[in-house]
C-alpha positions in Angstrom: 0.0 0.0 0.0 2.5 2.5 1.2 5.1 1.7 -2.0 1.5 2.1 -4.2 1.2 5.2 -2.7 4.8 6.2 -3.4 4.5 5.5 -7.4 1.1 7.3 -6.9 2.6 10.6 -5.6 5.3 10.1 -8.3 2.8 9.9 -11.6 1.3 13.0 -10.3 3.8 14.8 -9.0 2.7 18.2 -10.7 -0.3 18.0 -9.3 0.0 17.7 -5.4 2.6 20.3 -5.9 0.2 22.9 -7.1 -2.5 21.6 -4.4 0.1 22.7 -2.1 0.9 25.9 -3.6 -3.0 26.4 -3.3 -3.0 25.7 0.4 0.0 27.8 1.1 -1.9 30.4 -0.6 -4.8 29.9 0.7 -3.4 29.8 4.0 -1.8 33.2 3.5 -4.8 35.2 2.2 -7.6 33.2 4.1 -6.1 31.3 7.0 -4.3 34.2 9.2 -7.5 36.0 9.4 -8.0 33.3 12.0 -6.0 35.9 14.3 -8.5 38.8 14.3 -10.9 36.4 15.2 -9.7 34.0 18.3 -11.0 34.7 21.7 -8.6 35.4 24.8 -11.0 34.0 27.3 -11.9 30.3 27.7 -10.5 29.2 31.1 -13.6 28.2 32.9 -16.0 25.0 33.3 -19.3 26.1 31.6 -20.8 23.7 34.8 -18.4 24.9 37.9 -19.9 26.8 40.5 -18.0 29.9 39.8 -19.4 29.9 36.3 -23.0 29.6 37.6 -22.0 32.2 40.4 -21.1 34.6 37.4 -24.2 34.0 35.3 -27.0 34.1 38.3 -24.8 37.7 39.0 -26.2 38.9 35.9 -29.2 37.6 35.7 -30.2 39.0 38.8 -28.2 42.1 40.1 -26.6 42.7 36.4 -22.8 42.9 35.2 -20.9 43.4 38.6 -17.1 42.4 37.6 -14.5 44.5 38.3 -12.7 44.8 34.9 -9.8 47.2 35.6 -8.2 48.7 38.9 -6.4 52.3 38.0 -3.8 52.9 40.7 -2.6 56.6 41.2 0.1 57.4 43.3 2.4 60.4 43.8 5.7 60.2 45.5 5.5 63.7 47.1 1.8 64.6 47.7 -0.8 62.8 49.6 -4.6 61.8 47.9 -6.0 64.7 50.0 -4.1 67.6 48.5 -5.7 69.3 45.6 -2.9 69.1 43.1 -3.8 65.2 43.9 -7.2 64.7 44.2 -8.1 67.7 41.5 -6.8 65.7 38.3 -8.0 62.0 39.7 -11.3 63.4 39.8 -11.5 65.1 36.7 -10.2 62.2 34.6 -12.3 59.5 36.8 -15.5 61.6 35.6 -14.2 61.7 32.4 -14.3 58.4 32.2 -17.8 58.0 33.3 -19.1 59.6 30.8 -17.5 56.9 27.8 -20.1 54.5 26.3 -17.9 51.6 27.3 -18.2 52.3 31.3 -21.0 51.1 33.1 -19.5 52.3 36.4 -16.4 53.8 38.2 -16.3 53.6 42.0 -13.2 55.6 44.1 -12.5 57.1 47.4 -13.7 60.2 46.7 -16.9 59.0 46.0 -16.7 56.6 49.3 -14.4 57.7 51.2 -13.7 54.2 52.0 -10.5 53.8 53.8 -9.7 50.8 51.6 -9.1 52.7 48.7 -6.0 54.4 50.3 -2.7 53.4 51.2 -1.4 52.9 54.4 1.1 56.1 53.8 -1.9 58.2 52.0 -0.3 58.9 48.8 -2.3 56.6 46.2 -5.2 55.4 45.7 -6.8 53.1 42.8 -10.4 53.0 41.2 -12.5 50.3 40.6 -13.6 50.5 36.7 -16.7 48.6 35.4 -17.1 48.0 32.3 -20.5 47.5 29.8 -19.4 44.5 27.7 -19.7 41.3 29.6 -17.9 38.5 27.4 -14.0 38.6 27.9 -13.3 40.0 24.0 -15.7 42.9 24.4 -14.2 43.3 27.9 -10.4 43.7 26.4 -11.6 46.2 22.9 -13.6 48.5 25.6 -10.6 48.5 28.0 -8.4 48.8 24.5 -10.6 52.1 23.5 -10.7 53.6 27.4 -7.0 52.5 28.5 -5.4 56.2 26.8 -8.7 58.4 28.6 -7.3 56.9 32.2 -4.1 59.0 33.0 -4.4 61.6 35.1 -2.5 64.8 34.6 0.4 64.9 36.9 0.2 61.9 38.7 1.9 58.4 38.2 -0.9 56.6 36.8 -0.9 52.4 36.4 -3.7 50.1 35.3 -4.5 46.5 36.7 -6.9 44.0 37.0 -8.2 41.0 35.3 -8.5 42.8 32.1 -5.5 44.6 31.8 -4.0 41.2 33.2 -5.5 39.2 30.5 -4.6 41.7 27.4 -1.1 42.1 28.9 -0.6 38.0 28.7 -2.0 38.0 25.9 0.5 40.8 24.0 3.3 39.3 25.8 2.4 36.0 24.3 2.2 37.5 21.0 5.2 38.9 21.7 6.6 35.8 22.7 5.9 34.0 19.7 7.2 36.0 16.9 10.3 36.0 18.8 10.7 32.6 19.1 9.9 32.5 15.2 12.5 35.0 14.4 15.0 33.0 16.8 13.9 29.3 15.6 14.0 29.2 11.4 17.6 30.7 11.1 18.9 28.7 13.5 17.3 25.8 12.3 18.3 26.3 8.6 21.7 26.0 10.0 21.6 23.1 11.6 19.9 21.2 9.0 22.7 22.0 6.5 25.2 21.2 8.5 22.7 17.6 9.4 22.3 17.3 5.5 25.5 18.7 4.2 23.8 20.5 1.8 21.1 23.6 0.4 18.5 21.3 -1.1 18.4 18.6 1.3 18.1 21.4 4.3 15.7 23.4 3.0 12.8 20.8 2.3 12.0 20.5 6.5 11.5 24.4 6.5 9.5 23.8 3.5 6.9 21.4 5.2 6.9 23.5 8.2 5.6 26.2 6.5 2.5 24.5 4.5 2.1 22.6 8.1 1.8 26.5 9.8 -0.6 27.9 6.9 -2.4 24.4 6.2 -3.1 24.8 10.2 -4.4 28.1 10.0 -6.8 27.5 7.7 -8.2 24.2 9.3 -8.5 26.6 12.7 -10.2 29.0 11.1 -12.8 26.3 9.4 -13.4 24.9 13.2 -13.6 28.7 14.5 -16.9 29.4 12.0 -18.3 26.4 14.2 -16.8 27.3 17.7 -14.9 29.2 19.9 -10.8 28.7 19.4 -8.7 30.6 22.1 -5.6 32.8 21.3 -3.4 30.0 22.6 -4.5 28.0 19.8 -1.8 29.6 17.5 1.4 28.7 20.0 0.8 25.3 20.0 0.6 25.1 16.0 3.7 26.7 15.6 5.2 24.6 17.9 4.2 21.2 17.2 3.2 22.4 13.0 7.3 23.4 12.6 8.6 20.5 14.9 6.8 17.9 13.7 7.4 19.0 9.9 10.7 19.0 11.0 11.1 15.7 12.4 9.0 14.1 9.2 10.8 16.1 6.6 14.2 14.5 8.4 12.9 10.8 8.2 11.8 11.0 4.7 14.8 12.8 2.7 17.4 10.8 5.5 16.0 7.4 4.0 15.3 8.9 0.6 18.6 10.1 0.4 20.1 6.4 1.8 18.4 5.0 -0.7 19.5 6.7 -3.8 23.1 6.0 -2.6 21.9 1.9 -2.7 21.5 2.6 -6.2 18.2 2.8 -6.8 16.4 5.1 -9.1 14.6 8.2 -7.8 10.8 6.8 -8.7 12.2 3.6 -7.0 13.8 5.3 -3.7 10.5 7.4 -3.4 8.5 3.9 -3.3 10.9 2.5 -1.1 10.8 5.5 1.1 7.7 5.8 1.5 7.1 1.8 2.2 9.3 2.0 5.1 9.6 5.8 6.2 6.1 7.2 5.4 4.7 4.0 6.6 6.6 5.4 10.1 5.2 9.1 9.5 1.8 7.4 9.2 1.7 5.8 13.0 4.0 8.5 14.4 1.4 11.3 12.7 -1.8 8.8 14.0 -0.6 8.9 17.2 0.5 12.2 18.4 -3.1 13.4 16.7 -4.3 11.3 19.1 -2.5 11.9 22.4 -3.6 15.4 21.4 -7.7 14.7 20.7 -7.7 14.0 24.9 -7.9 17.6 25.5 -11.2 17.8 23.6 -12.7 16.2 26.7 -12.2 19.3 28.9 -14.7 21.8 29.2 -12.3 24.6 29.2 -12.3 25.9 25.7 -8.7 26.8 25.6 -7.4 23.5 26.6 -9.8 22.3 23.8 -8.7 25.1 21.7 -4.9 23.6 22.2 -6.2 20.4 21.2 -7.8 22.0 18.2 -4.4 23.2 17.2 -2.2 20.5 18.2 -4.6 18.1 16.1 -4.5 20.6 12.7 -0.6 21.4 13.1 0.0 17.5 13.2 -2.4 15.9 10.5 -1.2 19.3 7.8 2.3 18.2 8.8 1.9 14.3 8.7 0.2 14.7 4.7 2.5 17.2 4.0 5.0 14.7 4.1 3.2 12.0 2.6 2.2 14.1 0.0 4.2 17.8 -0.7 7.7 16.2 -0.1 7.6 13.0 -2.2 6.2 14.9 -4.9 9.3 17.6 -4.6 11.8 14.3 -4.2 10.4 13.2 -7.5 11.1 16.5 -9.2 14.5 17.0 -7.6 15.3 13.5 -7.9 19.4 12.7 -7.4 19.8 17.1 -7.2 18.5 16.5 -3.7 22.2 16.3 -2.9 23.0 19.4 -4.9 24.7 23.0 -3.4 26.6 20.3 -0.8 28.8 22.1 1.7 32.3 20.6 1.9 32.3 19.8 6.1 35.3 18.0 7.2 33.2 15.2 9.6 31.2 14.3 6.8 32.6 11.2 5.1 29.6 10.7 2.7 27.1 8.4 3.0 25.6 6.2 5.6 27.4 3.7 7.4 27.5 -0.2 6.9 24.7 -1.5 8.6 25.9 -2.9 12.1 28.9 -0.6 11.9 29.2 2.5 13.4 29.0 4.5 17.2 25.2 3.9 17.6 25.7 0.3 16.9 28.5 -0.1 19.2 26.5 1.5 21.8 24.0 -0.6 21.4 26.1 -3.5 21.7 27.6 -2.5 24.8 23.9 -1.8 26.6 23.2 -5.2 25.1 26.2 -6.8 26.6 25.2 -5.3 29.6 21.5 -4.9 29.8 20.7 -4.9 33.9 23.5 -2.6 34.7 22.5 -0.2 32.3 18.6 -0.5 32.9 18.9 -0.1 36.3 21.6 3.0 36.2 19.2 5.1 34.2 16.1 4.3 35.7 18.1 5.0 39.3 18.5 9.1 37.2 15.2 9.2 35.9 13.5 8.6 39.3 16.1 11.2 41.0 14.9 13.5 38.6 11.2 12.4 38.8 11.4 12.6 43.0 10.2 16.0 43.2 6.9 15.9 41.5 5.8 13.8 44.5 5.6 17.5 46.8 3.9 19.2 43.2 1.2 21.7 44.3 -1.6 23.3 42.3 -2.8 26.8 42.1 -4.3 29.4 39.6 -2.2 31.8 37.7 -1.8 35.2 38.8 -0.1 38.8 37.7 3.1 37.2 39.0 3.4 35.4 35.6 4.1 38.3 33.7 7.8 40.2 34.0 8.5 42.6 37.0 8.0 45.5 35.4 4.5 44.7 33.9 1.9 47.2 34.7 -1.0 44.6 35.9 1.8 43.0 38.2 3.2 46.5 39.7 -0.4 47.2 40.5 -1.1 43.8 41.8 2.1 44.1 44.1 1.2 47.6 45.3 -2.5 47.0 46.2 -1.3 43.5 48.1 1.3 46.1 49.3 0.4 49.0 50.8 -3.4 48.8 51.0 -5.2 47.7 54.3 -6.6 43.7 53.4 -5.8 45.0 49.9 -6.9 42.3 47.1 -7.2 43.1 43.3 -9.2 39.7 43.4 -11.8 39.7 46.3 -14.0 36.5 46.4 -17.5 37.3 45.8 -20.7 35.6 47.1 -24.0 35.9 46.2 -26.7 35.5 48.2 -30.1 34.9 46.8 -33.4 34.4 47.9 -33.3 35.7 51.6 -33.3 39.4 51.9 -31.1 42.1 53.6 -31.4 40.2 56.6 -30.1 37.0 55.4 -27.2 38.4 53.8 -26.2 40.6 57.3 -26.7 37.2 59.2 -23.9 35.7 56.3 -21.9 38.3 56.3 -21.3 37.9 59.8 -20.3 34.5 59.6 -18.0 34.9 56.9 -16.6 37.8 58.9 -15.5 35.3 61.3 -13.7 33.0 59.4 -10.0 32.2 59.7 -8.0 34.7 57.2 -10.8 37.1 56.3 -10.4 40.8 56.9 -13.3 42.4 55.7 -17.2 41.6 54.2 -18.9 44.7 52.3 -22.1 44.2 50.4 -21.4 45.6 46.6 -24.9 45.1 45.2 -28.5 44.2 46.3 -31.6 44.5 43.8 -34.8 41.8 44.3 -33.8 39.9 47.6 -30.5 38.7 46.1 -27.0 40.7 47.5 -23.8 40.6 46.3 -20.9 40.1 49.2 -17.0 41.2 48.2 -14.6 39.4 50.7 -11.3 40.4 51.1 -8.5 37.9 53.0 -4.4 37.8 53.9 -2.4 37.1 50.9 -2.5 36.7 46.9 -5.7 35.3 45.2 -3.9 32.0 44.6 -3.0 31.5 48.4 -3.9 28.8 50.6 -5.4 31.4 53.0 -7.5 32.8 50.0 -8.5 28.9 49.1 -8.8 28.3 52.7 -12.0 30.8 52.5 -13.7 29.7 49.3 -13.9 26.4 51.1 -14.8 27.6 54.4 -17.7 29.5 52.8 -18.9 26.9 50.2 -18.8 24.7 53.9 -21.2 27.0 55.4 -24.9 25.4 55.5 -27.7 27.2 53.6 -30.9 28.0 54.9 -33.9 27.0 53.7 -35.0 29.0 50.6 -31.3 30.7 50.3 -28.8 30.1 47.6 -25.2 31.1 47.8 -22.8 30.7 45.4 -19.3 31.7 45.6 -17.7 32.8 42.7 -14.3 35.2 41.5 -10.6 34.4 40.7 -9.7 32.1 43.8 -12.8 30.4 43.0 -12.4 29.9 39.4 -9.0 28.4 40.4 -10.1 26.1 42.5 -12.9 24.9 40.2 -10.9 24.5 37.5 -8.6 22.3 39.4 -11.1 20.1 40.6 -12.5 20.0 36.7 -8.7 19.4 35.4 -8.2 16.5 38.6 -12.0 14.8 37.2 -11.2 14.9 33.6 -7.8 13.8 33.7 -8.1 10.0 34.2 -10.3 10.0 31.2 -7.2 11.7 28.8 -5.1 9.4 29.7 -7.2 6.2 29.4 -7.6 8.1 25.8 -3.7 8.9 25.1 -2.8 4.9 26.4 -5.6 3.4 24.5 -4.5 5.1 21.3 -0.7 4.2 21.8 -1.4 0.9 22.3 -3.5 0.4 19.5 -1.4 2.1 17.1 1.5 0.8 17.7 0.1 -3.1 18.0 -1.0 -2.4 14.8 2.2 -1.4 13.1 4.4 -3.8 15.1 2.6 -7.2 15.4 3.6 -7.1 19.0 1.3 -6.2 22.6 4.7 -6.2 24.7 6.2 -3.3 22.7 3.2 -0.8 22.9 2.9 -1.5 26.8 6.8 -1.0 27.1 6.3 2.4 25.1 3.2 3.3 27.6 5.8 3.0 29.9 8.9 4.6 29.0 6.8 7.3 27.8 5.9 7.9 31.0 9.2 7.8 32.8 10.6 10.7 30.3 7.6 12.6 30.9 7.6 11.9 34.9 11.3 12.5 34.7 10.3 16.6 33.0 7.8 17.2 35.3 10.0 16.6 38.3 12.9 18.9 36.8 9.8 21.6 36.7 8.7 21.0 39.9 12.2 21.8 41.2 12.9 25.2 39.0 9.0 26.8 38.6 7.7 25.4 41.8 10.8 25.3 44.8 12.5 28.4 42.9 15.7 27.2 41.8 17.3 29.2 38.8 14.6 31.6 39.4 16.6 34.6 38.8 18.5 33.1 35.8 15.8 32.0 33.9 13.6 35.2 35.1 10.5 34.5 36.6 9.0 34.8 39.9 8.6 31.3 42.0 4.9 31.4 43.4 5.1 28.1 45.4 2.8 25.8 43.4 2.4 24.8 39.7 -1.1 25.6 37.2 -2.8 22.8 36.4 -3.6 23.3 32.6 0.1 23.9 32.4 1.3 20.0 33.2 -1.9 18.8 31.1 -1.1 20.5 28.1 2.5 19.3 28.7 1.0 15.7 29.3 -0.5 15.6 25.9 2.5 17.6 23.4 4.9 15.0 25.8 3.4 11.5 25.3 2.8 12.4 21.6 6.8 13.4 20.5 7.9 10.6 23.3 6.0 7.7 21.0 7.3 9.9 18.0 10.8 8.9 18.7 9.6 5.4 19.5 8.2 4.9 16.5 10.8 6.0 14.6 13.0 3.4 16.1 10.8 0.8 16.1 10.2 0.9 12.9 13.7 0.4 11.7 14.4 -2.3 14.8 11.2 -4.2 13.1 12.4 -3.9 8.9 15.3 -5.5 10.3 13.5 -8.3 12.5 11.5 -9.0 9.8 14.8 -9.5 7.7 16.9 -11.6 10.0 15.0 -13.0 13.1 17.7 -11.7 14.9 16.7 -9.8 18.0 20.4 -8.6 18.8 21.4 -7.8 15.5 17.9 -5.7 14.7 18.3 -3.6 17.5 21.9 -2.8 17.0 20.6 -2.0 13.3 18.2 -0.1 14.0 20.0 2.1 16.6 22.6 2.6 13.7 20.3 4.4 11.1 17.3 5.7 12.9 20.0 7.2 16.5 21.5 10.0 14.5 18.0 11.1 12.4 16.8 11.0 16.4 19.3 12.5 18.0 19.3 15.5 15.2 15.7 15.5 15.1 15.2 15.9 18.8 18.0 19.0 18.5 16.1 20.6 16.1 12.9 20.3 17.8 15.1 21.7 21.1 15.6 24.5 18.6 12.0 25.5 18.2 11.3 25.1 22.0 13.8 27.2 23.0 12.2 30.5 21.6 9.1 29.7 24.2 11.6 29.1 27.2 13.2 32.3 26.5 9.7 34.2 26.8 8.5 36.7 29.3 5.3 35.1 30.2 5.9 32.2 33.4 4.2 29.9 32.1 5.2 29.6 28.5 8.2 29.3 30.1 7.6 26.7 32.0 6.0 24.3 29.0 9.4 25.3 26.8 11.6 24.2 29.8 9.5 21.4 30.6 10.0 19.8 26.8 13.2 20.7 26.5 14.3 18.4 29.6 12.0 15.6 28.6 12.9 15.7 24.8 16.4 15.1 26.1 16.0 12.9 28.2 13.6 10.7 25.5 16.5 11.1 23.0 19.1 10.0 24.9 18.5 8.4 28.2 15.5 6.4 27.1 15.8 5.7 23.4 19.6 5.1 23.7 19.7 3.2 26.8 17.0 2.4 28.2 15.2 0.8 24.8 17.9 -1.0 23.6 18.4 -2.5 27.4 15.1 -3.5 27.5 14.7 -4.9 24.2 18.4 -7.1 25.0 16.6 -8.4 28.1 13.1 -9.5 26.4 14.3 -11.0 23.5 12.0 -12.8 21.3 9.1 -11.6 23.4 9.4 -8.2 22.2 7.7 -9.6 18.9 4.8 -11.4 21.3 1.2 -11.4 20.3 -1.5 -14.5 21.1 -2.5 -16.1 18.0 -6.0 -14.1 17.6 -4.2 -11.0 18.0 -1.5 -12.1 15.2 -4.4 -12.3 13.2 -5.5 -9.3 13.6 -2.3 -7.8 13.2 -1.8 -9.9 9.9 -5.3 -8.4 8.7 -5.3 -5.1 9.6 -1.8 -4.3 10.4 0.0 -1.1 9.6 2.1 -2.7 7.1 3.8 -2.7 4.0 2.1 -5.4 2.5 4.3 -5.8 -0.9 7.3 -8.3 0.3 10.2 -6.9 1.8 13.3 -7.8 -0.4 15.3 -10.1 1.5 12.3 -10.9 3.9 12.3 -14.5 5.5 9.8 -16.9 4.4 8.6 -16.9 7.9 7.6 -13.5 8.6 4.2 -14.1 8.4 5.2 -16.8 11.0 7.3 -14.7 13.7 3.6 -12.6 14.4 0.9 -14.3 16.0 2.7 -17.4 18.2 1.4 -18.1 21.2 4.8 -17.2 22.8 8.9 -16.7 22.1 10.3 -19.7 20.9 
């Protein structure tokens, strides 16, 4: 099938370059409208309590958020003095008057001694604005953000809008950056990989129709539903990586092939028999570790998985279909503009021969001593996710010198119980008097310094409660709990509801759902991989050493983002505990690229099992022509990470850090020590199946299903015993 397909591509070669020129195009024009159209909202559970807290707000007492926290300050005058108060109060009604406020509430309207700081000389506003879905929210604060300074005074803006458009820029930011920083970089590395112009220019090729081929498929699945901002990271990232990796597989084996002496149309049927068949099941795969984050209710996590899943599949046909077709019109002048480099001694090595192969052979001599060195590392570096810790993000994500942070620091700071996140409850149902006899109560509770009433209309009253410490504390978490603890009485309804809330709602959301994604991401691995290998033992074993590179990364970010170490080098502010999406999203991209590089060596270990019968002299094989494609594979795809780790936002950060450690780990620990000591001590079982499964496997199998040249008479044989002989 896979060799039919590669004389397929060939005939029409014309053609499925010009449907690719189209996409490209289309892509261009069409597809990066997505960007004026994303949302930047998306982080709640349409069924938590804070959600319904938010909508029965509305419904019943109107639009009460806080949107944006203006903090003036002098360093010489206090709020008091004319030259102070005159300019605040002119711009504050100012403001009042724009069709995008619904409300502004200060200390000169309150005289609330909240609103001041402890030495008297600022004092913020509370701004409300009309809109009341998070898009609208950021264009009105976007429109009003210029009217807000007042003349003379140090003026700062804060809140959970300015927060959220400041993350969101910086992310922007962030991106292009890395873009800017990755594609040169990687150019040169894949000419000095290839040794040559042609040859290093094809990966870069796919990675951009994989980028534009994404866009458009978000933008088709954004005319149907929400897709968050965040969407577009993840396709750059995995689009340009996995492009990467593919376009590597394909013209490496291409490329070996043509120096076996076989004609271009040949080599592109070979290639694509044995190297797209791997593109195939690695492609399948990830797209599938990925699909688990469409069973979240949060639409950005879905939104990722809506990227992840278009960046993959655009790449994954891209390669199947773009590249063969330009390897059939380049043909042997894949090779051409070669760069002389003096380590380069042209062509592959005999198979057997070689550094990986002798490394393999000296794990296999040695198979317990070298298993149980590296998994003594990986749990050392695994150790610390057992004290990991979960809390919401806050202002503290952004860079020092951000203007939501300084205000966020400075209210926590110098004002009395100061919070620029108060946790809100709403009381419904029983009248004044029922929500003095709560507020009471709540007043009493451990960590709270203050209950005010914001908002009453129709027997329902809105409660702002402020507490010790950041919104993402335990003392602030200690009081959403303490109040959702507190009984209701008859008739009553309270519902507890802002950012602490939120937080810990979607934590509990995350913590319910996540059993689910990864009964989704094993299922799918070992599936997938039984189906292209014939065996059950090797899909479990990949289960598994997936997960110790993966546990093995989230212990090393435990250590730096959580405990603080490197904090100052890598420049971001330790808050103590870890956000949940962040390990989720990392859960997904991780187990995807980890069976990525298993695949890729699989697949070679298997051609040559299926060959010889040799267990020993497959691996070592195998580890001989697929270790260097994997080791440069996983450099480049270092390459595109480190652009994210090198952002301002925390928790971009975090994720590029994160795969950074576990993609080297996976390419070297696990794949080139841990595999092959594994596969030495199993043997024959590695190729295990029961009988019925053998049939299945010899039915529906992944395979090519054109003879192998050189292939055994009893291949069909070796798949489908009851057990190693």
């Amino acid at each position: 099938m896979f060799a039919w397909w590669g004389r397929a591509v060939v005939r029409f070669r014309w053609g499925v370059l010009a449907a690719a020129a189209v996409l490209v195009l289309v892509g261009a024009a069409w597809g990066s409208g997505v960007f004026g159209s994303l949302t930047g909202g998306g982080f709640e559970d349409p069924n938590a309590e804070s959600t319904q807290f938010r909508e029965r707000t509305i419904a019943e007492l109107g639009n009460q958020d806080v949107d944006v926290l203006v903090l003036y300050s002098s360093p010489t005058v206090v709020v008091d003095d004319p030259s102070f108060r005159d300019p605040v109060t002119a711009t504050l009604t100012k403001v009042r008057a724009l069709p995008e406020v619904a409300s502004v509430t200060s200390f000169y309207d309150t005289q609330s001694p909240a609103l001041v700081s402890g030495d008297r000389r600022s004092t913020y506003a509370m701004v409300q604005l009309r809109a009341t879905d998070p898009d609208g929210k950021t264009t009105a604060y976007e429109a009003i953000e210029p009217e807000l300074a007042a003349a003379g005074i140090t003026t700062r803006t804060g809140g959970t809008i300015p927060f959220l458009h400041e993350a969101n820029k910086q992310t922007s930011e962030d991106l292009a950056r890395a873009e800017m920083f990755s594609l040169p970089v990687l150019l040169v590395l894949l000419i000095l990989i290839f040794g040559g112009l042609a040859a290093a220019a094809t990966p870069l090729m796919i990675g951009g129709i994989a980028i534009l081929g994404s866009l458009v498929v978000v933008r088709l699945i954004n005319m149907i539903t929400d897709v968050s901002v965040f969407a577009i990271n993840i396709i750059t990232l995995i689009g340009l990586g996995m492009a990467v990796d593919y376009a590597l597989f394909i013209v490496s084996r291409f490329r070996e092939e043509l120096a076996a002496g076989h004609e271009p149309p040949a080599a592109i049927a070979r290639t694509m028999a044995t190297a797209g068949r791997t593109v195939l099941v690695s492609g399948l795969t990830i797209a599938l570790a990925l699909a688990s984050l469409l069973i979240f209710p949060q639409s950005f996590l879905r939104s990722m998985g809506f990227g992840g899943l278009a960046a993959v599949l655009v790449a994954m046909l891209a390669a199947l279909t773009a590249l063969p077709a330009l390897l059939a019109v380049l043909g042997h002048r894949i090779n051409a503009l070669r760069i002389p480099l003096p380590w380069r001694r042209g062509g592959e090595r005999a198979s057997g021969d070689g550094a990986w192969a002798r490394i393999a052979r000296s794990v296999m001599r040695r198979p317990i001593v070298y298993a149980a060195g590296v998994i003594v590392v990986l749990a050392v570096l695994a150790s610390p996710v057992l004290r990991i810790g979960f809390g919401g993000f806050d202002e503290r994500v952004l860079p020092p010198g951000a203007e939501p942070r300084v205000v966020s620091d400075a209210i926590s700071a110098d004002f009395a119980g100061g919070t620029v996140g108060p946790i809100e409850v709403l009381v419904s149902g029983g009248g004044e008097a029922e929500a003095q006899r709560l507020a009471s109560t709540i007043g009493t509770l451990p960590d709270v310094t203050g209950v005010q009433p914001s908002a009453e209309a129709g027997g329902s009253t809105l409660l702002n409660v402020t507490y010790e410490g950041e919104s993402t504390g335990d003392a602030a978490q200690g009081v959403v709990r303490a109040i959702r603890d507190l009984p209701e009485p008859a008739g009553v309804d309270i519902l507890v509801g802002g950012r602490t809330a939120a937080d810990l709602d979607l934590i509990d959301s995350l913590v319910a759902h996540l059993p689910w994604m990864a009964l989704i991401m094993a299922s799918a691995t070992l599936i997938l991989l039984f189906l292209a290998f014939g065996s059950i033992v090797l899909p479990i074993k990949a289960v598994l050493m997936n997960l110790v590179s993966i546990g093995a990364s989230f212990g090393v970010v435990v250590w730096i983002f959580q405990d603080g170490h490197f904090a100052d080098f890598l420049g971001f502010t330790p808050t103590g505990f870890i956000e949940p999406s962040n390990p989720i999203l990392m859960l997904a991209v991780l187990f995807g690229l980890a069976t990525d590089y298993e695949v890729f060596l699989l697949s070679r270990v298997r051609e040559e099992w299926d060959r010889t019968g040799d267990n020993t002299a497959s691996v070592a094989t195998g580890l001989q022509h697929t270790g260097r494609i994997i080791t440069a594979a996983a450099l480049l795809l270092i390459v595109v990470v480190a652009g994210f780790a090198s952002g301002g936002i925390a928790f971009i950060k975090l994720i590029g850090i994160g795969m950074i450690v576990a993609i080297i780990v996976d390419a070297t620990l696990v794949r080139l020590l841990l595999v092959p000591a594994t596969m030495r001590l199993l043997g024959r079982w590695n190729w295990w199946a029961p009988g019925p499964l053998g049939a299945i496997y010899r039915r529906f199998g992944i395979r090519e299903l054109e003879p192998h040249p050189g292939a055994p008479a009893k291949e069909e044989a070796l798949a489908g015993t009851s057990g190693p002989s």
